[in-house]
N, C-alpha and C positions, 0 to 999 in steps of 0.2 A: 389571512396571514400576510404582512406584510412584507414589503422585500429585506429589510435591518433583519425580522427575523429568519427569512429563510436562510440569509448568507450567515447569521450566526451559530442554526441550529446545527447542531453537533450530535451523528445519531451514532452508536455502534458501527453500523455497517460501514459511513463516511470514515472512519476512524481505521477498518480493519483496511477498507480499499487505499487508504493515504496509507499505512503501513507498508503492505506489498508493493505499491508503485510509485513512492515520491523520492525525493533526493536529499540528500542533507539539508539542505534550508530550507526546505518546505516539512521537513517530518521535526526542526528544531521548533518553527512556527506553530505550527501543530501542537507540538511537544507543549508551548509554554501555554496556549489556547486552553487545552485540555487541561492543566495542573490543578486549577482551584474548580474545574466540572468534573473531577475523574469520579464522581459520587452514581453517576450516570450508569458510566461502564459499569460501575459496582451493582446498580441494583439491574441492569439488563442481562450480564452474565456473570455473578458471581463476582467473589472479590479475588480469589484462584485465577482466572481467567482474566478479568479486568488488570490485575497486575503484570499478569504474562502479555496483556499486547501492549501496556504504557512500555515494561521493559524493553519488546520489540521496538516501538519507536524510538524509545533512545537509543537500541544498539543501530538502527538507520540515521540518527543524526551523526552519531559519531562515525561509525564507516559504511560513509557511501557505497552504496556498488555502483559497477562500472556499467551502461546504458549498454543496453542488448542491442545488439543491428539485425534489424528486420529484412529478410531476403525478398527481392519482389517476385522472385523466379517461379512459377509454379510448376514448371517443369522440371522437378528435383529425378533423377536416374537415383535406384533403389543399389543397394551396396550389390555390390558380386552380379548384377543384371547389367545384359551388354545389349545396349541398345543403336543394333549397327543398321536397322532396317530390312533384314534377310530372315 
């Protein structure tokens, strides 16, 4: 396989994971990438299902969601436990 092909192969699963985790201009890039391959999606999971995640990227290029902030803290105290050392 060469590298042209790897960075263009387009499989389901690259598809569902840019859905859940990209941002507007990466899910509209996507979006246009995908438009004349979407025969793909259709024959790996149906055309029900293929339509339900092209739809999901579009509703991601149009409203962004807002970047999760990651806590580094591993030491989270549990709700109503009091942790005074005693």
């Amino acid at each position: 396989m060469t590298k042209d092909k790897a960075k263009k192969e387009l499989t389901p699963n690259r598809v569902v994971c840019c859905i859940l985790g990209c941002g507007s201009e990466r899910a509209d890039r996507i979006l246009k990438k995908i438009g004349p391959r979407s025969s793909e999606l259709v024959d790996a999971y149906g055309k029900g299902t293929a339509r339900a995640l092209l739809q999901q990227l579009r509703t991601a290029a149009d409203h962004p969601t807002p970047a999760v902030k990651k806590s580094n803290s591993d030491t989270k105290t549990q709700e109503g436990v009091k942790t005074d050392g005693k």
